[in-house]
C-alpha positions in Angstrom: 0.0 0.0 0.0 0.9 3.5 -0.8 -0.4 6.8 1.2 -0.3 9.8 -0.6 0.0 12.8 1.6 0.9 16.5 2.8 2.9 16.5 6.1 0.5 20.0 6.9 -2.3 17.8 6.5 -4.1 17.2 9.5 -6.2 14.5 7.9 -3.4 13.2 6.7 -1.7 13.1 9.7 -5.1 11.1 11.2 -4.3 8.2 8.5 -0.5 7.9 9.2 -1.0 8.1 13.3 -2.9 5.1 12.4 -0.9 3.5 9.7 1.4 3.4 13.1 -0.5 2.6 15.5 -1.8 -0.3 13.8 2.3 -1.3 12.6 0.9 -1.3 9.0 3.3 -1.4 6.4 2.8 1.5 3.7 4.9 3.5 1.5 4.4 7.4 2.0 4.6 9.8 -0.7 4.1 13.1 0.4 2.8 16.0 -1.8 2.6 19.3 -2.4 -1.3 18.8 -3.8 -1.6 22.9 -3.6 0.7 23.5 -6.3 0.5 20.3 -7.9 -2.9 18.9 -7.4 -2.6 16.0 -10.6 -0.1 14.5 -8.2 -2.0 12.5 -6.5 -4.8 9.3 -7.3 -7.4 10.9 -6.5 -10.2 12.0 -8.6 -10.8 15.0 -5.7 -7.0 15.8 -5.5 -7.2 15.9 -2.2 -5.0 13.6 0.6 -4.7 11.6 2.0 -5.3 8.8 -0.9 -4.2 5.6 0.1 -3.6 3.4 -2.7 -4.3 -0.7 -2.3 -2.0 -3.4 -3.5 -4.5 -3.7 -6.5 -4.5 -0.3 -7.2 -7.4 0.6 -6.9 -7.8 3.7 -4.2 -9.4 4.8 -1.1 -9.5 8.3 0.0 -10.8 10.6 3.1 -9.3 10.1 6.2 -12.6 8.1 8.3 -12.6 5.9 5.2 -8.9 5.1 5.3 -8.6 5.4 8.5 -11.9 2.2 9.0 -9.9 0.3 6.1 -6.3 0.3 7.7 -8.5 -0.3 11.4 -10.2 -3.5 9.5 -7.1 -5.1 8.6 -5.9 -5.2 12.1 -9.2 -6.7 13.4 -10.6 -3.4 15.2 -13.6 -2.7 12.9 -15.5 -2.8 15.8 -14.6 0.6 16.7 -17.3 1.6 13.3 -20.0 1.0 15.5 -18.7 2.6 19.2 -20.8 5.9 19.0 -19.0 7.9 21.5 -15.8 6.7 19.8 -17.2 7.9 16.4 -18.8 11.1 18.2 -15.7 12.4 19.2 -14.0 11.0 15.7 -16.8 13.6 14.1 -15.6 16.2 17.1 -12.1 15.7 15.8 -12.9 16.1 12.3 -15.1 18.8 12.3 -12.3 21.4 14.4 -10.0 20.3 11.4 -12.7 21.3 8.5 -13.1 24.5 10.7 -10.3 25.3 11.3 -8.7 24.2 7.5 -11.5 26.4 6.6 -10.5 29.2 8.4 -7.0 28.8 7.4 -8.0 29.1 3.6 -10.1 32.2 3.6 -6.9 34.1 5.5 -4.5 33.0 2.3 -7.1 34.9 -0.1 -5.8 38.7 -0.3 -7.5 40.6 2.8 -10.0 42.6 0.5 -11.6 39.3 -0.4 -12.0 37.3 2.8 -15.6 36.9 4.6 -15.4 38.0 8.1 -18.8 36.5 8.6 -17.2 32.7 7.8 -14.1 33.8 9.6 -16.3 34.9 12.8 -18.4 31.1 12.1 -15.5 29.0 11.4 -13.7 30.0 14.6 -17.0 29.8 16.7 -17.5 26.4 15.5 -13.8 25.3 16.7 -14.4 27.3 19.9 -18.0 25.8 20.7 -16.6 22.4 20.1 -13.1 22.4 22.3 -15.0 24.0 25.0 -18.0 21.1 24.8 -14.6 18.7 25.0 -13.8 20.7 28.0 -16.7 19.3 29.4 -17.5 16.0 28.0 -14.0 14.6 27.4 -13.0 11.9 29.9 -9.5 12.0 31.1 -7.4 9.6 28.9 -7.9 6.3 29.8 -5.1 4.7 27.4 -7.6 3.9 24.7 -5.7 5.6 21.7 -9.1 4.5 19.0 -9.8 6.8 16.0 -11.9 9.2 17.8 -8.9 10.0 20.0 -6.5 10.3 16.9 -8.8 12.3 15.4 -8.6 14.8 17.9 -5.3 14.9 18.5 -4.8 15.5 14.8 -7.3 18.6 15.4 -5.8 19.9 18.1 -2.5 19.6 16.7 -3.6 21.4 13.9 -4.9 24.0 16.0 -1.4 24.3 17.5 0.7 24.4 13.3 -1.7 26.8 11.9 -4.3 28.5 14.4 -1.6 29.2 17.7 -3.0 32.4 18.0 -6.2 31.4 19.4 -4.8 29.9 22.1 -7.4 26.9 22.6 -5.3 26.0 26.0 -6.8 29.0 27.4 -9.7 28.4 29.9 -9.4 24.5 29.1 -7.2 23.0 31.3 -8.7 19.4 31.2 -8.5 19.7 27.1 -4.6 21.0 27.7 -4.4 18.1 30.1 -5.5 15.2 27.6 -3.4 16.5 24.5 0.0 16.4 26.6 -0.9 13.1 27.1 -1.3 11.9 24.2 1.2 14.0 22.3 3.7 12.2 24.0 2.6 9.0 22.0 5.3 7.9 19.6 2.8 7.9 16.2 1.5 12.0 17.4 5.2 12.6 17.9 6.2 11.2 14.4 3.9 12.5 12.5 4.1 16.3 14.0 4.2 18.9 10.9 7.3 20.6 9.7 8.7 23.7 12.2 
């Protein structure tokens, strides 16, 4: 298998903290799909794209992420709601907050303030409802918790100066936990 990726990716960076985690063996090609978007196997040209030993291709980091999951034996986490709640939790800060990232590369005169005000509510409302909700970390390192620890690092690469730490000490708590795991560590963007 073959994953085709961006190492600022954070979706990417969901599917190779599993491709660890799970000690699968795939080949990574990472890409610059910005300025090259035909680079990648993807009819989207979007990563991550994971292509099979067949050659045919998968892409979007759940799906990936369920395949590579399946091959180890833990597609049993596709049905584990609150695993797949906080999985959608995860995911959504990182469409937020890639979002949000986006409309502050166009030049100033054409970015919406209205979707820059919604995009950063939505990643507020949703690390402070962690803040509540999320359970100290009990070891279980499933794809909701990789998901968020993609967002969150994310959050830290592109977004730093909303300081998400701020007022969430039990979120701050949880991501120092689990960004000491070997896969988070490895697969930490570029300085």
């Amino acid at each position: 298998m073959k994953l085709y990726y961006s190492p600022t990716s954070p979706y990417a960076r969901k599917a190779r903290i599993v491709i660890l985690e799970c000690g699968q063996s795939v080949e990574l090609q990472a890409e610059n799909v910005i300025d090259h978007p035909d680079s990648v196997p993807n009819p989207l040209n979007k990563v991550p794209c994971l292509v099979l030993d067949d050659g045919s291709t998968l892409f979007d980091s759940p799906v990936i992420c369920g395949y590579l999951l399946a091959q180890v034996g833990r597609a049993d986490e596709s049905t584990d709601w609150t695993a797949r709640r906080l999985e959608a939790m995860g995911d959504g800060i990182m469409d937020a907050a890639f979002s949000l990232v986006m409309e502050t590369k166009r030049p100033e005169a054409q970015q919406s303030d209205f979707w820059k005000a919604r995009w950063q509510a939505a990643i507020l409302g949703a690390l402070d409802e962690l803040e509540t909700t999320l359970p100290e970390f009990s070891g279980q390192f499933g794809l909701g918790e990789v998901s968020l620890a993609a967002a969150l690092g994310y959050l830290d690469f592109r977004l730093g100066h909303m300081a998400w730490r701020e007022n969430r000490p039990r979120l701050e708590s949880w991501f120092a936990t689990v960004a000491e795991r070997s896969s988070v560590k490895e697969t930490r963007p570029p300085d």
